[in-house]
ZABA-812151 format. One line per field, with one value per residue: chain; x, y, z of N, C-alpha, C in turn. Coordinates in Angstrom, 1 decimal. Layout:
BEGIN
tiza c(A ...);
n.x c(X ...);
n.y c(Y ...);
n.z c(Z ...);
ca.x c(X ...);
ca.y c(Y ...);
ca.z c(Z ...);
c.x c(X ...);
c.y c(Y ...);
c.z c(Z ...);
***
This chain:
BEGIN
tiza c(A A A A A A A A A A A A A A A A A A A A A A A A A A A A A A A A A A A A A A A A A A A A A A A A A A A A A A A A A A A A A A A A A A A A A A A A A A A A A A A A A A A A A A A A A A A);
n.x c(88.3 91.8 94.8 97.9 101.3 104.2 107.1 110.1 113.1 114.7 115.7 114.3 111.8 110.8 110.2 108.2 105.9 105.2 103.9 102.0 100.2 100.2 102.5 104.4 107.8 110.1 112.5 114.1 114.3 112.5 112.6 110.2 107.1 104.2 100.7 99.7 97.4 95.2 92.5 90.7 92.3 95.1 98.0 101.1 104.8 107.8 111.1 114.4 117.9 119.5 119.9 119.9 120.5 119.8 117.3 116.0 116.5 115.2 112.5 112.0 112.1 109.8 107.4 107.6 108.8 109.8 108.6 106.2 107.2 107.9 105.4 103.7 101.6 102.2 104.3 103.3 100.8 99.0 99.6 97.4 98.3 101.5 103.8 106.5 108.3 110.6 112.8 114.7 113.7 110.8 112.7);
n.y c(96.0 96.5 96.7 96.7 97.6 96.6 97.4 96.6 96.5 95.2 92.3 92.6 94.4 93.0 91.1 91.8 92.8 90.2 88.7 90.2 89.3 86.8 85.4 83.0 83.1 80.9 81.4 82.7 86.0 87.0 87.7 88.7 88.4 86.9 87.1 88.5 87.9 90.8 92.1 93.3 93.7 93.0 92.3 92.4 92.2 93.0 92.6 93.9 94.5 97.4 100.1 103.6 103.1 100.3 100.5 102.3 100.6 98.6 99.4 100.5 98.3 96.9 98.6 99.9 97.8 97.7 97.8 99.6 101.6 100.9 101.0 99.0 96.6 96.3 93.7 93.6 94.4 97.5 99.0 99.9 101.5 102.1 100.9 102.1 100.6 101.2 101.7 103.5 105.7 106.9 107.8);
n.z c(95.3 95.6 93.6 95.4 95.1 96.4 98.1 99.4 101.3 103.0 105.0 107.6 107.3 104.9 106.2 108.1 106.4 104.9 107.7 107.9 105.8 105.4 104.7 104.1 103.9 104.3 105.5 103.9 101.8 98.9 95.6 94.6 95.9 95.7 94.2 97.5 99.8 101.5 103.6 101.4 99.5 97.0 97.3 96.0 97.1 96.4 96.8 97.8 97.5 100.0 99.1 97.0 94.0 93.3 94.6 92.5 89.7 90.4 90.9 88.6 86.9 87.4 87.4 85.1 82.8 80.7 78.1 78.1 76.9 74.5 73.2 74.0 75.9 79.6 81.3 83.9 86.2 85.9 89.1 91.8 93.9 95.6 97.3 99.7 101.5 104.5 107.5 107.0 105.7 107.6 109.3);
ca.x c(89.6 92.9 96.3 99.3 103.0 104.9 108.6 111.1 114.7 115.9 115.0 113.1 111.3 110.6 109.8 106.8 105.1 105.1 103.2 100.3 99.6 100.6 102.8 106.3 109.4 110.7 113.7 115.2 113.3 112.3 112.7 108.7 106.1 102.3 99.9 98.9 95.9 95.4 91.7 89.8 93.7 95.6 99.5 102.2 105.8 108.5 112.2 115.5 118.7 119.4 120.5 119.3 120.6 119.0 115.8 115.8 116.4 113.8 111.1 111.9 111.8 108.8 106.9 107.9 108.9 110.5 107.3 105.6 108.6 107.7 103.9 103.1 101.3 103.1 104.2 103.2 99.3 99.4 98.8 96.3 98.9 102.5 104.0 108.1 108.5 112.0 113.4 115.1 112.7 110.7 113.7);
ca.y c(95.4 97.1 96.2 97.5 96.8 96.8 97.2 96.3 96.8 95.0 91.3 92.7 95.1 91.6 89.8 92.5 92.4 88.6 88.7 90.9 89.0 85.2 84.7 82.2 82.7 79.9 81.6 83.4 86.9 86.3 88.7 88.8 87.3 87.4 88.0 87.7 88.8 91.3 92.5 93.0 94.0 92.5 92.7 92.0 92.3 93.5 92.8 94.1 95.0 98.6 101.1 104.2 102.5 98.7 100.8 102.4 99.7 97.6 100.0 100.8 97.3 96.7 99.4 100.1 96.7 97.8 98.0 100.6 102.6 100.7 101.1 97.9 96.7 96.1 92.6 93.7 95.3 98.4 98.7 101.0 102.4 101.8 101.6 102.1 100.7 101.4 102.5 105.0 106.7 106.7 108.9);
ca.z c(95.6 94.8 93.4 95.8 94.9 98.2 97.7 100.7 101.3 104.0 105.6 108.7 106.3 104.2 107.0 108.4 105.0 104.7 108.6 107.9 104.3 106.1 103.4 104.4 103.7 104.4 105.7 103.0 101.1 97.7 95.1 94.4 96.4 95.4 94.7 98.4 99.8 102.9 103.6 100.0 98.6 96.6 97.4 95.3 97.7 95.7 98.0 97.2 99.0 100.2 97.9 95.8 92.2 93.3 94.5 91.3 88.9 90.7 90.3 86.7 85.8 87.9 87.4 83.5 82.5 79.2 77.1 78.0 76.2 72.8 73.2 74.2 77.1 80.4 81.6 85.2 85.6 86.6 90.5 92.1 95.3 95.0 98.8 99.9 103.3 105.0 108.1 106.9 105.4 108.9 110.3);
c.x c(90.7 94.5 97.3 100.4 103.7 106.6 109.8 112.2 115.7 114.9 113.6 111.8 110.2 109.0 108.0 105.5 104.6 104.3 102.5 99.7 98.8 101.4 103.8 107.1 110.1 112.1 114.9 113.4 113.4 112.8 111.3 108.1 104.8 101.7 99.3 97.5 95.7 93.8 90.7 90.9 94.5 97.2 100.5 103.5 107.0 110.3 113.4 116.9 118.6 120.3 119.9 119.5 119.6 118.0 115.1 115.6 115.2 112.8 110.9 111.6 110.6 107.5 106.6 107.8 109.9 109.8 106.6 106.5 108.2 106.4 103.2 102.8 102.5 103.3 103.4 101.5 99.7 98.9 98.1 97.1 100.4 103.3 105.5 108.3 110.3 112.0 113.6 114.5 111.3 111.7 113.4);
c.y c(96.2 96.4 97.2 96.6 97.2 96.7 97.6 96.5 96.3 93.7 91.5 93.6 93.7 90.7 90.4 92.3 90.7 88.6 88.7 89.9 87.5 85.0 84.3 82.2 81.9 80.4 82.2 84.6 87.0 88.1 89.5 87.8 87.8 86.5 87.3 88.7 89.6 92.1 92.5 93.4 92.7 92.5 92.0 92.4 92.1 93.4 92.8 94.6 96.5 99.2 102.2 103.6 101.1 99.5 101.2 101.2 98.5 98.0 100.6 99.5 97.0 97.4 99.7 98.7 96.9 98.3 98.6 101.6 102.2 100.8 99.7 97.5 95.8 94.7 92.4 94.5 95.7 98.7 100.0 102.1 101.3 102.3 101.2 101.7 100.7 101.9 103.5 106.2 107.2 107.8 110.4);
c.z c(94.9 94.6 93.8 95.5 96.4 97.8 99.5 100.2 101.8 104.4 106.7 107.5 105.8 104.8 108.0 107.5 104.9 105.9 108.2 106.6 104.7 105.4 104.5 103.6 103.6 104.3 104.7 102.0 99.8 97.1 94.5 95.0 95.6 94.1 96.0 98.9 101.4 103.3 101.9 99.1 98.3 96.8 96.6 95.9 96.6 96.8 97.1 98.4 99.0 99.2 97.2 93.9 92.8 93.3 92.9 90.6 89.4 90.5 88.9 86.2 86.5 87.4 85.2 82.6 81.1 78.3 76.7 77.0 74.4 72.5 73.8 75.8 78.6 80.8 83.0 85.1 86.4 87.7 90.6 93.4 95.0 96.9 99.0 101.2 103.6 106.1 107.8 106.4 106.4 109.7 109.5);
***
Protein backbone atom coordinates (compact mmCIF):
# COMPACT_ATOMS: atom_id res chain seq x y z
CA UNK A 1 0.00 0.00 0.00
CA UNK A 2 1.28 3.47 -0.64
CA UNK A 3 0.64 7.03 0.75
CA UNK A 4 -0.20 9.57 -2.28
CA UNK A 5 -0.94 13.30 -1.51
CA UNK A 6 -3.01 14.56 -4.35
CA UNK A 7 -3.16 18.32 -4.52
CA UNK A 8 -5.99 20.21 -6.69
CA UNK A 9 -6.60 23.64 -7.83
CA UNK A 10 -9.75 24.15 -9.07
CA UNK A 11 -13.51 22.64 -8.13
CA UNK A 12 -13.68 20.30 -11.29
CA UNK A 13 -10.02 19.22 -10.55
CA UNK A 14 -11.68 18.55 -6.79
CA UNK A 15 -14.54 17.15 -7.92
CA UNK A 16 -12.55 14.20 -10.40
CA UNK A 17 -10.43 13.16 -7.38
CA UNK A 18 -13.36 12.87 -5.01
CA UNK A 19 -15.08 10.32 -8.04
CA UNK A 20 -12.41 7.81 -8.39
CA UNK A 21 -11.81 7.55 -4.37
CA UNK A 22 -16.03 7.85 -3.72
CA UNK A 23 -15.45 10.44 -1.46
CA UNK A 24 -18.65 13.41 -1.15
CA UNK A 25 -18.43 16.59 -1.19
CA UNK A 26 -21.35 17.53 -0.24
CA UNK A 27 -21.19 20.44 -2.55
CA UNK A 28 -18.48 22.49 -1.53
CA UNK A 29 -14.23 21.36 -1.78
CA UNK A 30 -12.67 20.87 1.38
CA UNK A 31 -9.33 22.02 2.12
CA UNK A 32 -8.13 18.21 2.98
CA UNK A 33 -10.02 15.20 2.49
CA UNK A 34 -8.71 11.69 3.53
CA UNK A 35 -7.42 9.43 3.99
CA UNK A 36 -9.49 7.80 1.26
CA UNK A 37 -8.81 4.74 -0.28
CA UNK A 38 -8.47 3.89 -4.16
CA UNK A 39 -7.13 0.27 -5.07
CA UNK A 40 -4.39 -0.86 -2.22
CA UNK A 41 -3.51 3.30 -2.07
CA UNK A 42 -4.03 5.38 0.28
CA UNK A 43 -4.96 9.07 -0.83
CA UNK A 44 -4.85 12.02 1.03
CA UNK A 45 -6.62 15.13 -1.44
CA UNK A 46 -5.04 18.26 -0.71
CA UNK A 47 -7.55 21.35 -2.61
CA UNK A 48 -6.67 24.85 -3.00
CA UNK A 49 -7.48 27.81 -5.20
CA UNK A 50 -5.39 28.60 -8.36
CA UNK A 51 -2.29 30.34 -8.03
CA UNK A 52 1.67 29.81 -7.98
CA UNK A 53 1.98 31.56 -4.16
CA UNK A 54 -1.41 29.51 -2.79
CA UNK A 55 0.27 26.38 -4.63
CA UNK A 56 3.36 27.04 -2.97
CA UNK A 57 2.31 27.84 0.51
CA UNK A 58 0.10 24.75 0.52
CA UNK A 59 2.79 22.36 -0.36
CA UNK A 60 5.23 23.93 2.06
CA UNK A 61 2.88 23.67 4.79
CA UNK A 62 1.80 20.21 3.74
CA UNK A 63 4.67 18.73 2.78
CA UNK A 64 7.19 20.53 5.46
CA UNK A 65 4.78 21.30 8.10
CA UNK A 66 7.20 23.58 10.06
CA UNK A 67 9.07 20.87 11.92
CA UNK A 68 11.06 19.25 9.88
CA UNK A 69 13.16 22.75 9.85
CA UNK A 70 13.64 22.27 13.82
CA UNK A 71 14.38 18.52 13.60
CA UNK A 72 11.41 17.24 14.78
CA UNK A 73 9.18 14.87 13.23
CA UNK A 74 6.53 15.93 10.75
CA UNK A 75 2.79 16.51 11.61
CA UNK A 76 1.90 14.95 8.17
CA UNK A 77 3.66 11.26 7.25
CA UNK A 78 5.63 11.42 4.68
CA UNK A 79 3.83 10.22 1.32
CA UNK A 80 5.23 7.67 -1.00
CA UNK A 81 4.19 9.82 -4.68
CA UNK A 82 3.16 13.29 -4.39
CA UNK A 83 0.63 14.04 -7.49
CA UNK A 84 -0.30 17.93 -9.03
CA UNK A 85 -3.39 17.60 -11.03
CA UNK A 86 -4.39 20.79 -13.15
CA UNK A 87 -5.46 21.67 -16.44
CA UNK A 88 -3.05 23.84 -17.13
CA UNK A 89 -0.39 21.87 -16.60
CA UNK A 90 -1.98 19.33 -19.28
CA UNK A 91 -1.49 22.21 -21.95
Amino acid sequence: MSLVYIFTFSKVETEQVARVTGADLKGAAPARLGPLRTGPNEIVLFASDMGPKLARSLANSVLNDGAQAQGQESGNPRPDAVLIIGLCGGL
